[in-house]
N, CA, C and O atoms as a Maestro MAE file, in Angstrom:
{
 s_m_m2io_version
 :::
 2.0.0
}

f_m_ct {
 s_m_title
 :::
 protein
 m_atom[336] {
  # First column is atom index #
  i_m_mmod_type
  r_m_x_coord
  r_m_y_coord
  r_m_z_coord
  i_m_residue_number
  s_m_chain_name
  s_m_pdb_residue_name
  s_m_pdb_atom_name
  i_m_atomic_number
  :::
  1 25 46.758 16.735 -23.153 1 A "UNK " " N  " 7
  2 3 46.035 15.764 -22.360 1 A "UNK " " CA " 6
  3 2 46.080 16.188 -20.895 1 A "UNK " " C  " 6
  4 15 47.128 16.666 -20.462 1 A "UNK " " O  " 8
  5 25 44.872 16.029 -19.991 2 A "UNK " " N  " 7
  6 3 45.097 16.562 -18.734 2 A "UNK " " CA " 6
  7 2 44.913 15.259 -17.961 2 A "UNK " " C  " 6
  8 15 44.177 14.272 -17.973 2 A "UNK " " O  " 8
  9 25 46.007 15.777 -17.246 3 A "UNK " " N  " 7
  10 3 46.024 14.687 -15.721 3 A "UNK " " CA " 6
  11 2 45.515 14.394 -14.737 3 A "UNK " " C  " 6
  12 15 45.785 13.533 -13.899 3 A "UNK " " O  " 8
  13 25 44.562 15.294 -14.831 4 A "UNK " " N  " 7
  14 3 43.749 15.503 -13.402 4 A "UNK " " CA " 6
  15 2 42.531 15.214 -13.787 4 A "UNK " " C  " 6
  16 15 41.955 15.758 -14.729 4 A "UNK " " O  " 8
  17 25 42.056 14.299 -13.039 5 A "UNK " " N  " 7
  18 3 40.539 13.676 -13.186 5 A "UNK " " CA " 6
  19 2 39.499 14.862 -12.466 5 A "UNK " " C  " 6
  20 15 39.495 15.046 -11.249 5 A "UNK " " O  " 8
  21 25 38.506 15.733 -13.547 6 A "UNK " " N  " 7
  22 3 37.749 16.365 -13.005 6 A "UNK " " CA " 6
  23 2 36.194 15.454 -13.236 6 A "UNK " " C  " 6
  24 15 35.798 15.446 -14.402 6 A "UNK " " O  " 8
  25 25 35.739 15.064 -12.698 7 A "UNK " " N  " 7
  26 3 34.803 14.392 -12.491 7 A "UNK " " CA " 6
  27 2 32.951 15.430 -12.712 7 A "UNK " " C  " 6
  28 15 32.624 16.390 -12.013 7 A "UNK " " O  " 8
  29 25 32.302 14.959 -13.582 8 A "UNK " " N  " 7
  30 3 31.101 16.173 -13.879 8 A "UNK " " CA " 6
  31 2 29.949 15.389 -12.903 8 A "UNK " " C  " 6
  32 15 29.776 14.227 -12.535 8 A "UNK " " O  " 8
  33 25 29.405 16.420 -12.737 9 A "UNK " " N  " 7
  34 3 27.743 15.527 -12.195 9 A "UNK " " CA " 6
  35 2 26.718 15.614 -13.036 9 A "UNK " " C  " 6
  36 15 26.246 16.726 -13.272 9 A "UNK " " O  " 8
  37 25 26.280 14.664 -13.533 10 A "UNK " " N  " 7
  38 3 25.355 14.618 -14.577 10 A "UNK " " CA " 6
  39 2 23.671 15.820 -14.469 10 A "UNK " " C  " 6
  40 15 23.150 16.210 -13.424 10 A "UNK " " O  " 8
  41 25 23.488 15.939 -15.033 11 A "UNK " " N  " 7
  42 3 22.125 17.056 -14.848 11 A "UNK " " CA " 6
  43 2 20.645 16.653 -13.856 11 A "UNK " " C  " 6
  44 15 19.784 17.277 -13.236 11 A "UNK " " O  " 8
  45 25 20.891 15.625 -14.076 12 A "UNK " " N  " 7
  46 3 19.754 15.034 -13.421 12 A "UNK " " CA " 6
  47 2 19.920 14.467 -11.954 12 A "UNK " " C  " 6
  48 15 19.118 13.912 -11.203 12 A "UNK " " O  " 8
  49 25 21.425 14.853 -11.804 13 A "UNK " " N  " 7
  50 3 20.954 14.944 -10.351 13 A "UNK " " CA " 6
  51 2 21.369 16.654 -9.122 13 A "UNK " " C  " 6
  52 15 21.572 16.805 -7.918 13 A "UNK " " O  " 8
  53 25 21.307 17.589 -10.342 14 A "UNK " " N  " 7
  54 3 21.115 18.818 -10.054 14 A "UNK " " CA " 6
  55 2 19.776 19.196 -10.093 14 A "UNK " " C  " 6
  56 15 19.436 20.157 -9.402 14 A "UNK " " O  " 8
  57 25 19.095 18.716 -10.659 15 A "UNK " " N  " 7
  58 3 17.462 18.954 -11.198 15 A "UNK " " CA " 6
  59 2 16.934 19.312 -9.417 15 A "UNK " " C  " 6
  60 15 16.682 18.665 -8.401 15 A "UNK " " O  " 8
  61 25 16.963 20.265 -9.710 16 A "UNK " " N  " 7
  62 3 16.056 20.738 -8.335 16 A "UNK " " CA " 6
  63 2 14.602 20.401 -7.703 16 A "UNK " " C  " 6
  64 15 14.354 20.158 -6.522 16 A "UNK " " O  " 8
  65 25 13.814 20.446 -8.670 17 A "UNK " " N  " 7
  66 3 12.790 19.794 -8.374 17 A "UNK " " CA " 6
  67 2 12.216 18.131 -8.063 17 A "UNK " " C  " 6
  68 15 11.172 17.512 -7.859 17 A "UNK " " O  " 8
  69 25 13.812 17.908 -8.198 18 A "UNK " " N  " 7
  70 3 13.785 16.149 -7.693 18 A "UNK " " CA " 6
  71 2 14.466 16.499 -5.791 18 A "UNK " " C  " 6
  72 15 15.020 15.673 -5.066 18 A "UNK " " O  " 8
  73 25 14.255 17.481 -5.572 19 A "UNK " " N  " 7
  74 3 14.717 17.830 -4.354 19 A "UNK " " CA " 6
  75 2 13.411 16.696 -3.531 19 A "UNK " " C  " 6
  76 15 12.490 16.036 -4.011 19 A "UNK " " O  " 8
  77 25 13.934 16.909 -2.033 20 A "UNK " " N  " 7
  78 3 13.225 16.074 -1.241 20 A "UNK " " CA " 6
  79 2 12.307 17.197 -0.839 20 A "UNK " " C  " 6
  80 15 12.795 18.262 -0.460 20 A "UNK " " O  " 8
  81 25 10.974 17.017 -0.901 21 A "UNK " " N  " 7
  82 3 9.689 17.483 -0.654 21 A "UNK " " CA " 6
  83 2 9.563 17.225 0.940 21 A "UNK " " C  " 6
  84 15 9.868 16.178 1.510 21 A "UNK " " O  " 8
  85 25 8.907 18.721 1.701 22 A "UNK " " N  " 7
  86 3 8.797 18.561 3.049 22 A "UNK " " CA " 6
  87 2 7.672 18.013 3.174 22 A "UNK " " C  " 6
  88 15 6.728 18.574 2.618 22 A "UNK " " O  " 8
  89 25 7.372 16.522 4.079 23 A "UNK " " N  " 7
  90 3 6.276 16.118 4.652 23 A "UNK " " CA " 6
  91 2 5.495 16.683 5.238 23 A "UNK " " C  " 6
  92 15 5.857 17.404 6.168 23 A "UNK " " O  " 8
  93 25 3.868 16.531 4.831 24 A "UNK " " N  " 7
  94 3 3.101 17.130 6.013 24 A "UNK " " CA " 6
  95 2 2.981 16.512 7.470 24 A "UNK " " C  " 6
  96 15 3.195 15.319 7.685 24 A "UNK " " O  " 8
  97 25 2.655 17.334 8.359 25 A "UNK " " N  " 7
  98 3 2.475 16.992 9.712 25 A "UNK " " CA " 6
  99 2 1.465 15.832 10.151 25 A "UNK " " C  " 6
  100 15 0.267 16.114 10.167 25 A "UNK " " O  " 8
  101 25 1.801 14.783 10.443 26 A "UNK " " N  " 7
  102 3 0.548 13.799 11.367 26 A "UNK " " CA " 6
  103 2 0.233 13.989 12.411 26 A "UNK " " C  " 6
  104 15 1.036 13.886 13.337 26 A "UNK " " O  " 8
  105 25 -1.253 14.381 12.621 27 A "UNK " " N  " 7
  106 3 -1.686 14.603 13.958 27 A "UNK " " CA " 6
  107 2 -1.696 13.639 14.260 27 A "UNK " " C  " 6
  108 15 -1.632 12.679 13.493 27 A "UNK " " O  " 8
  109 25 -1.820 13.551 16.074 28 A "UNK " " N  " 7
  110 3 -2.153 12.182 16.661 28 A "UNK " " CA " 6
  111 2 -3.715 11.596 16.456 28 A "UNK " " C  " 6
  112 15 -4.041 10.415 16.576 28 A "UNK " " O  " 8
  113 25 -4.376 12.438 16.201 29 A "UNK " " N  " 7
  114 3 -5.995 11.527 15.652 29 A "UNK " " CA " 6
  115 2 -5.567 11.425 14.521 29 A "UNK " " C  " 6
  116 15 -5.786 10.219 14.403 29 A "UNK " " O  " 8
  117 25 -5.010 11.786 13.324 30 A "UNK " " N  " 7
  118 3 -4.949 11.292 12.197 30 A "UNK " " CA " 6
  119 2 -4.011 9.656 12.125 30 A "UNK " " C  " 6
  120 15 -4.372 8.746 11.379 30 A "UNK " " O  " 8
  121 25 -3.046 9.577 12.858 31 A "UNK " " N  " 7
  122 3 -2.389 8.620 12.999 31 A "UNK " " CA " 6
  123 2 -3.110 7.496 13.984 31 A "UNK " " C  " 6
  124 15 -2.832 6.300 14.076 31 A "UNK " " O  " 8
  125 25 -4.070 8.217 14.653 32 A "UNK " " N  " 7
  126 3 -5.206 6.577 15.061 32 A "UNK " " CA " 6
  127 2 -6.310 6.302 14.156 32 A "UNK " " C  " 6
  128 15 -7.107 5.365 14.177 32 A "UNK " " O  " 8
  129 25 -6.217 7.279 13.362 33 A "UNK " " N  " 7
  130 3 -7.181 6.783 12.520 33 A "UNK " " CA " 6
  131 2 -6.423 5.999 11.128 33 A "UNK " " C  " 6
  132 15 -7.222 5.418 10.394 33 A "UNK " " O  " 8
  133 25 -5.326 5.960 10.825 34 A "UNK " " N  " 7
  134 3 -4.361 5.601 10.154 34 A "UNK " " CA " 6
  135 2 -4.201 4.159 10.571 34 A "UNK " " C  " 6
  136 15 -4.360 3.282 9.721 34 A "UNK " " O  " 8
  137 25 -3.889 3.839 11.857 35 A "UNK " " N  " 7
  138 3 -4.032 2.738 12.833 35 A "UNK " " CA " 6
  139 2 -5.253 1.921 12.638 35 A "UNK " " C  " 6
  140 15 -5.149 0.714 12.416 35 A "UNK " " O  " 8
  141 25 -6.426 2.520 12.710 36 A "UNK " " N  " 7
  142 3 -7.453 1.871 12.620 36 A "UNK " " CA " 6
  143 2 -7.839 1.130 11.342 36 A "UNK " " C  " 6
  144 15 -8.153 -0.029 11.071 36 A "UNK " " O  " 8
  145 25 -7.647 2.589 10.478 37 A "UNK " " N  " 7
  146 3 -7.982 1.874 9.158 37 A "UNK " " CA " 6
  147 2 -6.662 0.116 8.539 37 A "UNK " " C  " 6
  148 15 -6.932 -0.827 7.796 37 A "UNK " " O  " 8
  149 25 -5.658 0.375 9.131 38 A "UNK " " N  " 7
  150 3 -4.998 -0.703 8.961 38 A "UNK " " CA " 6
  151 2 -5.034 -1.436 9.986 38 A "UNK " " C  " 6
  152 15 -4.231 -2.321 9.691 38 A "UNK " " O  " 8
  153 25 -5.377 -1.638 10.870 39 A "UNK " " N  " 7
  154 3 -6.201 -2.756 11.950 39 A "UNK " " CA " 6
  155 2 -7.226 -3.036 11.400 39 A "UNK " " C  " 6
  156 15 -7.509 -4.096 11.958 39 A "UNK " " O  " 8
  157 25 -8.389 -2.747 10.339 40 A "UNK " " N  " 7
  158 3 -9.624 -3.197 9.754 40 A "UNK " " CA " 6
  159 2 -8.834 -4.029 8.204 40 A "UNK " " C  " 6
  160 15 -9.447 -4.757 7.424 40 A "UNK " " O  " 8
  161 25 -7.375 -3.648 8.109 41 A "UNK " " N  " 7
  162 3 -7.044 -4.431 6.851 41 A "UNK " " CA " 6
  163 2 -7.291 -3.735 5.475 41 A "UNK " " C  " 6
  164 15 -6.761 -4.216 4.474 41 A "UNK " " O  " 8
  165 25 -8.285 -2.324 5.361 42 A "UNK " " N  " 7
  166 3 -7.576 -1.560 4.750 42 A "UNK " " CA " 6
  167 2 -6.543 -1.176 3.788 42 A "UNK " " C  " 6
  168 15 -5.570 -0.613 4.290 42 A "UNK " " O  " 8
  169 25 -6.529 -1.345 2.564 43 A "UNK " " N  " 7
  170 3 -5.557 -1.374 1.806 43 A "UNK " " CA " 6
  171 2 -4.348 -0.097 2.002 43 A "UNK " " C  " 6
  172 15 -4.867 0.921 2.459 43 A "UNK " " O  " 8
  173 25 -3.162 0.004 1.797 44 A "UNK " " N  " 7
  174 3 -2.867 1.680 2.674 44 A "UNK " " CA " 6
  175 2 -2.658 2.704 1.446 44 A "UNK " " C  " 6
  176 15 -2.070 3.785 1.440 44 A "UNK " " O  " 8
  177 25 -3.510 1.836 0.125 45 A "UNK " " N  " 7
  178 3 -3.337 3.037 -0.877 45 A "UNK " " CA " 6
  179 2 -4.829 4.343 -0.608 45 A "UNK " " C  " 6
  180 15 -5.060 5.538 -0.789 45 A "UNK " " O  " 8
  181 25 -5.479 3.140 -0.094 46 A "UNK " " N  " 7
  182 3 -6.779 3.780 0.306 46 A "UNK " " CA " 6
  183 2 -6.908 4.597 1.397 46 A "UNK " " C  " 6
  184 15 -7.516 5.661 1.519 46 A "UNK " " O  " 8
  185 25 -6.080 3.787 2.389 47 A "UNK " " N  " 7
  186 3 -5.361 4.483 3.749 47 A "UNK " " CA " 6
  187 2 -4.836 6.091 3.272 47 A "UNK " " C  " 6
  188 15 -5.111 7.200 3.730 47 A "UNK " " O  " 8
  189 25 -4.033 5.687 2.237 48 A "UNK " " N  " 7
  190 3 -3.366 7.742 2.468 48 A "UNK " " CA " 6
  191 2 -4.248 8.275 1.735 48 A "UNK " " C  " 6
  192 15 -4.106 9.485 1.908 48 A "UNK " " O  " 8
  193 25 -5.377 8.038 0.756 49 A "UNK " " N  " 7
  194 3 -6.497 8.868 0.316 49 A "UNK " " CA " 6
  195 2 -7.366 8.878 1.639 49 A "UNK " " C  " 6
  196 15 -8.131 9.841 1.602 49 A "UNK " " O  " 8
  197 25 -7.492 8.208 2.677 50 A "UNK " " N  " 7
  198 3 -8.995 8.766 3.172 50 A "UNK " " CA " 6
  199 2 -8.238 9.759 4.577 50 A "UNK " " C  " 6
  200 15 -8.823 10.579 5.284 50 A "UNK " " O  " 8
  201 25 -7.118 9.433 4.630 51 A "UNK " " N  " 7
  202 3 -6.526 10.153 5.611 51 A "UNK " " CA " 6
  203 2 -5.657 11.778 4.730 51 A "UNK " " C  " 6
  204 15 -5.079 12.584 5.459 51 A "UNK " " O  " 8
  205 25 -5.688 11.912 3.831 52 A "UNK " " N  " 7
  206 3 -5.408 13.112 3.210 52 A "UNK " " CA " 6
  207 2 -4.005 12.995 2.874 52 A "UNK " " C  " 6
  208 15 -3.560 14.083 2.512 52 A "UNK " " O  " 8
  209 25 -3.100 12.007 2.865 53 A "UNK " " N  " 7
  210 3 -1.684 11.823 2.861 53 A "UNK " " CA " 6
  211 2 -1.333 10.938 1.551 53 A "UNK " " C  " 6
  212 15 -2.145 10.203 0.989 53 A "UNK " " O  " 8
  213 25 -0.088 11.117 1.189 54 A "UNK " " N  " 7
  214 3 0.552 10.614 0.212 54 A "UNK " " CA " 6
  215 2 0.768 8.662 0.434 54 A "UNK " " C  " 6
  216 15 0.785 8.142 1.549 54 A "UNK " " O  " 8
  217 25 0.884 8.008 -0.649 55 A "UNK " " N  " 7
  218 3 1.535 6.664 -0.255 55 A "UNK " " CA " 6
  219 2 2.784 6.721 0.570 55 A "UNK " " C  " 6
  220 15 3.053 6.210 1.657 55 A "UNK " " O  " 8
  221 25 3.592 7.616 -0.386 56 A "UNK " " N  " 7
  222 3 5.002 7.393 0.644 56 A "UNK " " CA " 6
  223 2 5.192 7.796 2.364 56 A "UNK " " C  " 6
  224 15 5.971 7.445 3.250 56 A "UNK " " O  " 8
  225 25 4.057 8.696 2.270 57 A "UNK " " N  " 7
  226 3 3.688 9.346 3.448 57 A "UNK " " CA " 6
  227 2 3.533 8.286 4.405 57 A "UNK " " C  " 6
  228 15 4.214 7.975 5.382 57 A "UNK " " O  " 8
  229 25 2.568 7.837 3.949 58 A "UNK " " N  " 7
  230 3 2.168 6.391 5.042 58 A "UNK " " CA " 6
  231 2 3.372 5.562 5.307 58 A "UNK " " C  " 6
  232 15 3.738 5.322 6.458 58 A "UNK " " O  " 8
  233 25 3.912 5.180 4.390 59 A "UNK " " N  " 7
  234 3 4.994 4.196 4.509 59 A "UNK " " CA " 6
  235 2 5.653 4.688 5.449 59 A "UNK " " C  " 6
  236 15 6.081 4.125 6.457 59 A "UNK " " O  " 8
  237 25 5.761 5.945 5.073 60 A "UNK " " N  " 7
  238 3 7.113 6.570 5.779 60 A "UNK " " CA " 6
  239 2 7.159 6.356 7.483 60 A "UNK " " C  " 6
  240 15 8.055 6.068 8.277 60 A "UNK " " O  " 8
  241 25 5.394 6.719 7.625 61 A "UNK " " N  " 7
  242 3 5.753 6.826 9.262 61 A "UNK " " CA " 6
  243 2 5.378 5.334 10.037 61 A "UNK " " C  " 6
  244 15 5.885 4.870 11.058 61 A "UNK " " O  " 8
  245 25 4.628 4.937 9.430 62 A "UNK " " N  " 7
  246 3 4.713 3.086 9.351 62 A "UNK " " CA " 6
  247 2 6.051 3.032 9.637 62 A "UNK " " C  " 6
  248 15 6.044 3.003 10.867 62 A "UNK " " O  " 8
  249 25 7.207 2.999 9.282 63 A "UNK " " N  " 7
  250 3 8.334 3.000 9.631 63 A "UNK " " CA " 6
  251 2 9.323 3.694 10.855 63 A "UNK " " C  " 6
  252 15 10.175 3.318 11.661 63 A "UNK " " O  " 8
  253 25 8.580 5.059 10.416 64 A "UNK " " N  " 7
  254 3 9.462 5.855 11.183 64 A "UNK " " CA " 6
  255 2 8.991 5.933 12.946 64 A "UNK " " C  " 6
  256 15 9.791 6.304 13.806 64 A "UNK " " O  " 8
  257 25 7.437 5.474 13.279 65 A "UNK " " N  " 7
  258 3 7.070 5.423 14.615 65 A "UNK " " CA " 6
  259 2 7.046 4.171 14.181 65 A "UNK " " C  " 6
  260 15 6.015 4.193 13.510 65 A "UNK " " O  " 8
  261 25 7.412 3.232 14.109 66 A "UNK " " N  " 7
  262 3 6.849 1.622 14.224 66 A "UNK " " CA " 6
  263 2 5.836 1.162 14.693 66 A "UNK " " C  " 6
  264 15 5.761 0.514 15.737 66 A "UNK " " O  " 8
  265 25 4.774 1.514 13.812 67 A "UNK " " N  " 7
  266 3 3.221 1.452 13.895 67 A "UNK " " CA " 6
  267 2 3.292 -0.035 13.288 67 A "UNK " " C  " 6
  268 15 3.002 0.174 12.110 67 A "UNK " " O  " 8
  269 25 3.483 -1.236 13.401 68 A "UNK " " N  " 7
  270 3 3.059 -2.559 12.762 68 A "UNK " " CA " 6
  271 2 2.775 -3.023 14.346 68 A "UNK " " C  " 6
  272 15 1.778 -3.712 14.560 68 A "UNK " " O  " 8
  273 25 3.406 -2.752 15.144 69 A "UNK " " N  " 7
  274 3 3.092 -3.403 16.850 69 A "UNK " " CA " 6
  275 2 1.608 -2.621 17.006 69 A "UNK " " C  " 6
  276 15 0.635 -3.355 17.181 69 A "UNK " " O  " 8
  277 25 1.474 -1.725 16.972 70 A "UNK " " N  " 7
  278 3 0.418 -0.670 17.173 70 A "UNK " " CA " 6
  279 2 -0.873 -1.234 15.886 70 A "UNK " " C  " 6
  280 15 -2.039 -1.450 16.215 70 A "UNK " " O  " 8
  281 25 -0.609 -1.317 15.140 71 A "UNK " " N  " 7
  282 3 -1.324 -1.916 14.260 71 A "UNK " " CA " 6
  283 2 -2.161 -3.203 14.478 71 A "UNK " " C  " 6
  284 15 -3.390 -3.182 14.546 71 A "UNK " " O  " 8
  285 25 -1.444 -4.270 14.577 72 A "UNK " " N  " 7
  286 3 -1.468 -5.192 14.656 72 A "UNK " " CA " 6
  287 2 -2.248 -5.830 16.669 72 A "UNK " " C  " 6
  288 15 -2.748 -6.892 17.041 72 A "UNK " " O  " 8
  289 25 -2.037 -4.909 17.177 73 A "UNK " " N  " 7
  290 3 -2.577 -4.670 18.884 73 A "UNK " " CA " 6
  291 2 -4.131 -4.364 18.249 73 A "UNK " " C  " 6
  292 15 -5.029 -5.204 18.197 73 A "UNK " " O  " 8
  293 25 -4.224 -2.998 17.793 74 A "UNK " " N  " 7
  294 3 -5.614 -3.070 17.144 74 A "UNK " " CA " 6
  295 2 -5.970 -4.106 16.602 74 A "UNK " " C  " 6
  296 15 -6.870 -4.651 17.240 74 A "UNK " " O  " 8
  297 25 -5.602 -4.756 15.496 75 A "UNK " " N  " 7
  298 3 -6.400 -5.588 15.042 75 A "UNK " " CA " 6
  299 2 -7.253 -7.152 16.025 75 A "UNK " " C  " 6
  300 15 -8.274 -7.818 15.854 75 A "UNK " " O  " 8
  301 25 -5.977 -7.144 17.159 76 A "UNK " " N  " 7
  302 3 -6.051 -8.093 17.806 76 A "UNK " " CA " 6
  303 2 -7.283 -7.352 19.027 76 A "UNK " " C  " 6
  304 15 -7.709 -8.358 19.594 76 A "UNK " " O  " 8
  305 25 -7.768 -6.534 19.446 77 A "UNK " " N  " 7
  306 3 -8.911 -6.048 20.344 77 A "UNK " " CA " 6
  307 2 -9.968 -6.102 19.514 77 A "UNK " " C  " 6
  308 15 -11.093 -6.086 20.012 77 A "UNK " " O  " 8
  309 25 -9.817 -6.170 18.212 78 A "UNK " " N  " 7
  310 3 -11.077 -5.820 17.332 78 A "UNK " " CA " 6
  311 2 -11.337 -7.322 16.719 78 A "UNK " " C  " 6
  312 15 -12.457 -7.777 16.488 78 A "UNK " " O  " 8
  313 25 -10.416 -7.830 16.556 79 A "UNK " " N  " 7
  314 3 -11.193 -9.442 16.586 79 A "UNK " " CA " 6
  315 2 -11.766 -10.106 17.755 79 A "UNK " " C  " 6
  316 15 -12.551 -11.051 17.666 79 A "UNK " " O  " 8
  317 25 -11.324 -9.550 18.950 80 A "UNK " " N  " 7
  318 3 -11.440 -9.988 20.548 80 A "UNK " " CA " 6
  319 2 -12.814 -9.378 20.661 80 A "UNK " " C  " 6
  320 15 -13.520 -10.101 21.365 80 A "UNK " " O  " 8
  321 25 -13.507 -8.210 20.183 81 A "UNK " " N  " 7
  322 3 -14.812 -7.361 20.653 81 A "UNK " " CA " 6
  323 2 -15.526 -8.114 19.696 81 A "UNK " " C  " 6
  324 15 -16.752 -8.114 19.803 81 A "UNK " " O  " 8
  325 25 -14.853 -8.937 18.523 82 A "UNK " " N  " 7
  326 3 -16.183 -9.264 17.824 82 A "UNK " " CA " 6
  327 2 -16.108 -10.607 18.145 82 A "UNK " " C  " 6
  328 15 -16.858 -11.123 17.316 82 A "UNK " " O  " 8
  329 25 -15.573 -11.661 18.979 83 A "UNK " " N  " 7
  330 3 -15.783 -13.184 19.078 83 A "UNK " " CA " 6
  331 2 -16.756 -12.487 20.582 83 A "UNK " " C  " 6
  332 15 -17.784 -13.162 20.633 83 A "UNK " " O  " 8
  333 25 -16.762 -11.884 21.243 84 A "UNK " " N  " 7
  334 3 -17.737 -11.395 22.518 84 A "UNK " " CA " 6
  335 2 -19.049 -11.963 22.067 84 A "UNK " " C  " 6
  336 15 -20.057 -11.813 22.757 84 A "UNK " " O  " 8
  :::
 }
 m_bond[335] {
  # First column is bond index #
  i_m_from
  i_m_to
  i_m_order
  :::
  1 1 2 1
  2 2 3 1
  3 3 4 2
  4 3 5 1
  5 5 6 1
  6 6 7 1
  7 7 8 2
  8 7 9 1
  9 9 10 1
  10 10 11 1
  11 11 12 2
  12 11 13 1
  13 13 14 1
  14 14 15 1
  15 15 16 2
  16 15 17 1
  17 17 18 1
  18 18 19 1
  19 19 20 2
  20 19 21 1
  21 21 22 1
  22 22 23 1
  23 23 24 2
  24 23 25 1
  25 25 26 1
  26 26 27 1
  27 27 28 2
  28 27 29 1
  29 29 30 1
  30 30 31 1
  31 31 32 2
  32 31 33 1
  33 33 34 1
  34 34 35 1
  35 35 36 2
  36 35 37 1
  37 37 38 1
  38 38 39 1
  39 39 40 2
  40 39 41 1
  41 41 42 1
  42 42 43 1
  43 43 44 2
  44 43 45 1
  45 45 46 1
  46 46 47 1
  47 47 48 2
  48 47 49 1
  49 49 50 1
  50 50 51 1
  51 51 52 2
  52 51 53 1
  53 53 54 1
  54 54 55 1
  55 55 56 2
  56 55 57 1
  57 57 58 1
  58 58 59 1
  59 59 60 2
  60 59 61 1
  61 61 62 1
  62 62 63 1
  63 63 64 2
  64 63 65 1
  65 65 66 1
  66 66 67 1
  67 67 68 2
  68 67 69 1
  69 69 70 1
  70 70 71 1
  71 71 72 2
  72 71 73 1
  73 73 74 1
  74 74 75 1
  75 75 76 2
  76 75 77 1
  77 77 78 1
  78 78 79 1
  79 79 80 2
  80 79 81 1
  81 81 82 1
  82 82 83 1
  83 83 84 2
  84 83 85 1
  85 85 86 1
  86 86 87 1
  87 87 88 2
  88 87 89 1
  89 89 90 1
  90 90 91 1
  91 91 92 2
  92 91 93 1
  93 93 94 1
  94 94 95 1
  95 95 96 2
  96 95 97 1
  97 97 98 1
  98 98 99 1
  99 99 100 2
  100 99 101 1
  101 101 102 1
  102 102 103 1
  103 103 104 2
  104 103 105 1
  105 105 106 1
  106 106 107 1
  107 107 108 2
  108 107 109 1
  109 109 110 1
  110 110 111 1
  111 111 112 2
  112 111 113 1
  113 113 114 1
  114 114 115 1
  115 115 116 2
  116 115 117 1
  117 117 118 1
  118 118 119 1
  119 119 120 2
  120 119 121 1
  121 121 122 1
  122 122 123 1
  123 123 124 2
  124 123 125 1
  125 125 126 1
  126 126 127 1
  127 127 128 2
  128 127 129 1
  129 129 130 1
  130 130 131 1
  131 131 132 2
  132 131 133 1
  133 133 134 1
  134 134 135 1
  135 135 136 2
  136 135 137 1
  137 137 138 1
  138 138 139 1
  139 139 140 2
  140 139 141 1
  141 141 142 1
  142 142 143 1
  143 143 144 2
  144 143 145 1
  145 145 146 1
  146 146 147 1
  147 147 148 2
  148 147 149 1
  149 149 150 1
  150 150 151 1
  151 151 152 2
  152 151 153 1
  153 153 154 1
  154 154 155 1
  155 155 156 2
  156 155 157 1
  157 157 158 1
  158 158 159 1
  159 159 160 2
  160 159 161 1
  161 161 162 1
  162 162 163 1
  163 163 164 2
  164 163 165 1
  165 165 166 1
  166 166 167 1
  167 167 168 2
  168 167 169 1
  169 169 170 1
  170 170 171 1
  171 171 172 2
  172 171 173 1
  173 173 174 1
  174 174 175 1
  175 175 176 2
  176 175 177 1
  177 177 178 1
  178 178 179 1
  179 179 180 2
  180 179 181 1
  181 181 182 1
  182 182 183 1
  183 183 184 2
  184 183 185 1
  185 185 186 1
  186 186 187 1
  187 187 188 2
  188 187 189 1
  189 189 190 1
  190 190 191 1
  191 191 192 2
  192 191 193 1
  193 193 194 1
  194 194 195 1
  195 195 196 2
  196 195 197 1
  197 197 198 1
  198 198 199 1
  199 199 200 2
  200 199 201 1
  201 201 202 1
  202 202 203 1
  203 203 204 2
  204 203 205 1
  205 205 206 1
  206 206 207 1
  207 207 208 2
  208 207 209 1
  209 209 210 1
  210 210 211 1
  211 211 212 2
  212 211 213 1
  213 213 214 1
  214 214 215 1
  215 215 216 2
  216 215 217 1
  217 217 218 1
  218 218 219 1
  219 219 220 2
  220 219 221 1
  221 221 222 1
  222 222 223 1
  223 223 224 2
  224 223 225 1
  225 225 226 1
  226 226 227 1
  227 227 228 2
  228 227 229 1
  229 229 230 1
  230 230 231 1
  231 231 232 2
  232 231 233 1
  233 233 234 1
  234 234 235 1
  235 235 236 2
  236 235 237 1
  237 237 238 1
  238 238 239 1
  239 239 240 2
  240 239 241 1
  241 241 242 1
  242 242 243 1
  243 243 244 2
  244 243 245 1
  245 245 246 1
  246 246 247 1
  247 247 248 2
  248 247 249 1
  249 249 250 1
  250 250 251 1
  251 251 252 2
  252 251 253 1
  253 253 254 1
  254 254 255 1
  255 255 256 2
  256 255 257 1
  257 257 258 1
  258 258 259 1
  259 259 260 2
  260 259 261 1
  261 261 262 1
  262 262 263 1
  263 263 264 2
  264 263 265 1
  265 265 266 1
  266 266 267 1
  267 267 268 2
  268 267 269 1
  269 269 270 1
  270 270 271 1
  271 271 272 2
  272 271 273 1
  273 273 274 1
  274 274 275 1
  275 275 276 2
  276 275 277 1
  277 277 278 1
  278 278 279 1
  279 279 280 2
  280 279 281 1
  281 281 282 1
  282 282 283 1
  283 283 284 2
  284 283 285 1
  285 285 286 1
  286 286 287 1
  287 287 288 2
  288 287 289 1
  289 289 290 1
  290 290 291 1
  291 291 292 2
  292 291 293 1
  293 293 294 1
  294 294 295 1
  295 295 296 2
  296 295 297 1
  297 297 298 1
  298 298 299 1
  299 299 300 2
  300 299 301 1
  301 301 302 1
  302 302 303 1
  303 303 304 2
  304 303 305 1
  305 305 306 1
  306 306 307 1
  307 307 308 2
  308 307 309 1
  309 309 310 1
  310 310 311 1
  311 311 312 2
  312 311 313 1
  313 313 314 1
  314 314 315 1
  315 315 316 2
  316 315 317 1
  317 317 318 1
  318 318 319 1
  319 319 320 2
  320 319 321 1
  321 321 322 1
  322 322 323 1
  323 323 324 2
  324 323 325 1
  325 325 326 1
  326 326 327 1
  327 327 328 2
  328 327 329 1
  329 329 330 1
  330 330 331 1
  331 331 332 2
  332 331 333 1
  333 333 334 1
  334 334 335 1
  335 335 336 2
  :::
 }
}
């Protein structure tokens, strides 16, 4: 009997291809147009198809620049140009 706890790592989380995938780059016109389309309300599954990007993609930088202030500023000039 051995005394020493050797502990295994199961296979699936050696699986390499569950590795983290490098993001593509957001330009700054792609990310106002990212902006825009979710200032028009835009669904953002539709959002990362018309902008060339993944769902998680979007999420990701939705998060990671805190685009909901930025978002949400658009939406508020674009209801303001259309009560004019």
């Amino acid at each position: 009997m051995n005394l020493i706890f050797s502990p295994t790592i199961p296979s699936v989380f050696l699986d390499s291809s569950r590795a983290a995938k490098p993001r593509k780059i957001w330009h700054a016109k792609v990310i106002r147009r990212f902006i825009n389309l979710r200032a028009l309300a835009v669904p953002i599954e539709e959002c990362a198809v018309i902008v060339g990007h993944t769902l998680e993609d979007c999420i990701h930088i939705i998060e990671e620049h805190n685009l909901h202030e930025a978002i949400n500023t658009r939406r508020h000039v674009l209801i303001k140009d259309v009560m004019r």
